[in-house]
C-alpha positions as a Markdown table, in Angstrom:
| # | Residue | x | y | z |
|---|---|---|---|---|
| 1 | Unk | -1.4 | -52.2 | 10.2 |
| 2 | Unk | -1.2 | -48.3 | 9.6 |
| 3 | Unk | 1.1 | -48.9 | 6.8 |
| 4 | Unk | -1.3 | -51.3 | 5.0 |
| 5 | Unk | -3.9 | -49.2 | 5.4 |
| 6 | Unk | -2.1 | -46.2 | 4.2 |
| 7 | Unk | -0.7 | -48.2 | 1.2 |
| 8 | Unk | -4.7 | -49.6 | 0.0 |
| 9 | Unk | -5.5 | -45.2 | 0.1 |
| 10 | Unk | -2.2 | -43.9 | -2.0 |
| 11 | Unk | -2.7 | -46.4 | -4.5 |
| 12 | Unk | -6.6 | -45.5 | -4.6 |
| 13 | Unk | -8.0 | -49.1 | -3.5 |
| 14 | Unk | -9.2 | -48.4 | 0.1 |
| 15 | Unk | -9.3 | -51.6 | 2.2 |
| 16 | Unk | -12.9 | -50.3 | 3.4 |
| 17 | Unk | -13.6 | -51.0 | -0.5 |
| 18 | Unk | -14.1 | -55.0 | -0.5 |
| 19 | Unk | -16.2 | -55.0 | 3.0 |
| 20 | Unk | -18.7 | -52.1 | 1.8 |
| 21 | Unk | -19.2 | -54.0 | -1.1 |
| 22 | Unk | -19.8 | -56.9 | 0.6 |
| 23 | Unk | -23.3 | -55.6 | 1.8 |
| 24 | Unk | -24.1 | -54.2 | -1.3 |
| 25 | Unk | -26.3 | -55.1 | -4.4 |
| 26 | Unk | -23.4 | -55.2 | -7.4 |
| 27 | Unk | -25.3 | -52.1 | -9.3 |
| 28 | Unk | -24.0 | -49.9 | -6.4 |
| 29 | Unk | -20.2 | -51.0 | -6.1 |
| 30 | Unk | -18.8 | -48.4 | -8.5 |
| 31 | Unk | -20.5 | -45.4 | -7.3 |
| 32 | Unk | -18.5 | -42.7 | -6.7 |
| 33 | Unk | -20.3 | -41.5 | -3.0 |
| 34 | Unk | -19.3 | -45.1 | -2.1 |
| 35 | Unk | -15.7 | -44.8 | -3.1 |
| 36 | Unk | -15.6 | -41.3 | -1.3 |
| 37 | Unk | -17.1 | -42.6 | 1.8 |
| 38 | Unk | -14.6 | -45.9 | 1.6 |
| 39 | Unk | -11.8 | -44.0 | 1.3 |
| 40 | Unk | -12.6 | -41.4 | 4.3 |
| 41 | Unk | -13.2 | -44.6 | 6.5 |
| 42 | Unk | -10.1 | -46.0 | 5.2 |
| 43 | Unk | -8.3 | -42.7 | 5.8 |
| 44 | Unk | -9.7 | -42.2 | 9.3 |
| 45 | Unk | -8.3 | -45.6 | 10.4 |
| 46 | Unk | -5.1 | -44.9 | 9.0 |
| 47 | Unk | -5.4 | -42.1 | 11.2 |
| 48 | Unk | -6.6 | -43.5 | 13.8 |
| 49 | Unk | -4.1 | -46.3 | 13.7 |
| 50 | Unk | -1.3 | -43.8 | 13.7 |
| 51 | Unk | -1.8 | -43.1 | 17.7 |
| 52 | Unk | -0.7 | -46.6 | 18.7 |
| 53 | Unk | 1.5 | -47.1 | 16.2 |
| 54 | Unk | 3.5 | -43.3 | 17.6 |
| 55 | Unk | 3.2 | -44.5 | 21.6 |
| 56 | Unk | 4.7 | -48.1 | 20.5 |
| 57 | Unk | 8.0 | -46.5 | 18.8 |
| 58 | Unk | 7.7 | -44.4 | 22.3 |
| 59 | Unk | 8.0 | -47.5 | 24.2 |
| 60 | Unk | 10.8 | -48.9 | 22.2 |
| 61 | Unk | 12.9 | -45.9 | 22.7 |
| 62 | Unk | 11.7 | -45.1 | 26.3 |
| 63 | Unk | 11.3 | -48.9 | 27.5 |
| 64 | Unk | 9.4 | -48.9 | 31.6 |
| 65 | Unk | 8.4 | -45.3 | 31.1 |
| 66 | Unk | 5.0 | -46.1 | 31.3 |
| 67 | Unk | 3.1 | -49.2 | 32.2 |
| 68 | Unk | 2.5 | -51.9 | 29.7 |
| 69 | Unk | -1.2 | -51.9 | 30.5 |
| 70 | Unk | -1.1 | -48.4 | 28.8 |
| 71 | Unk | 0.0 | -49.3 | 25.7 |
| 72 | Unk | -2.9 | -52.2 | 26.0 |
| 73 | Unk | -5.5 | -49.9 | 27.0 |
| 74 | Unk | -4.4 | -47.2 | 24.2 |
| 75 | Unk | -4.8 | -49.8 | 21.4 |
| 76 | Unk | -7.7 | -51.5 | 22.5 |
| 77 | Unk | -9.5 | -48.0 | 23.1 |
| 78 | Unk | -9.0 | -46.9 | 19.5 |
| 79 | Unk | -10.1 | -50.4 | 18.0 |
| 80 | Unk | -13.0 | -49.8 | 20.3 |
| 81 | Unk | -13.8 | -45.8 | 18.9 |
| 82 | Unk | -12.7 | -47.0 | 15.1 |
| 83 | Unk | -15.5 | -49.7 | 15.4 |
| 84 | Unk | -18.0 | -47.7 | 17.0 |
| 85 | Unk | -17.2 | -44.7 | 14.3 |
| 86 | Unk | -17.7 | -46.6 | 11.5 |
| 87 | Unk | -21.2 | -48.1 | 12.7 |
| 88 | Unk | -22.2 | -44.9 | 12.9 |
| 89 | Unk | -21.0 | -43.2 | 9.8 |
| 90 | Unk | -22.3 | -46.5 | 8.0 |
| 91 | Unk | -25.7 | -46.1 | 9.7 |
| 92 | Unk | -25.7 | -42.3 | 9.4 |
| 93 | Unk | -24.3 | -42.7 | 5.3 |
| 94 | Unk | -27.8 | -45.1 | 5.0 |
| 95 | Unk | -30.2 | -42.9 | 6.2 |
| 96 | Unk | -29.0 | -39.7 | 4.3 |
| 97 | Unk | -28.9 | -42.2 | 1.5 |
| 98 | Unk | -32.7 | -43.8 | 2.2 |
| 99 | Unk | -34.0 | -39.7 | 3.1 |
| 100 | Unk | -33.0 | -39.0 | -0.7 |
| 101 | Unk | -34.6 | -41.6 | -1.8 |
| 102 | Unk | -38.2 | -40.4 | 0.2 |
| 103 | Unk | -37.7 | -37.1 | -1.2 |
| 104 | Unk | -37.2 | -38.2 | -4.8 |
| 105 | Unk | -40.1 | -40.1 | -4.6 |
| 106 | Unk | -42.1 | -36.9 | -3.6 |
């Protein structure tokens, strides 16, 4: 998964690309603040991703070292803080965005 999501950033398509557009009217989906923000989200899973993806060529190479429900508990925990990150950056990338508007308006 880290690879894929590596790959969509070097070739400058980040996979965060198709689901932010998704929620967005089709005047906004080449702006360049979204394709900045796309492709830090994309970057920080990749990231992210890279912590299970290091302890599970750990347990290949150190098999019983430690328990299974480890591994579990490692992946499901950064799913978990990658979700709850990107509410919040999404949420936090609105309101700057809807406090510019305000103050344009001024």
């Amino acid at each position: 998964m880290a690879g894929i999501i590596w790959f969509t950033v070097i070739i400058g398509k980040p996979f965060t690309l198709q689901y932010a557009r998704a929620d967005l009217p089709q005047e906004r989906w080449y702006d360049e603040a979204l394709f900045r923000n796309t492709r830090f989200i994309a970057i920080f899973w990749g990231v992210l991703l890279l912590i299970p993806t290091t302890f599970s060529t750990f347990r290949y190479f150190y098999p019983g070292t430690l328990p299974d429900r480890f591994y579990f508990g490692l992946s499901l925990s950064c799913i978990i803080f990658g979700v709850a990150y990107t509410t919040y950056f999404k949420r936090m990338k609105r309101k700057q965005r809807e406090q510019g508007k305000k103050g344009g308006q001024s």
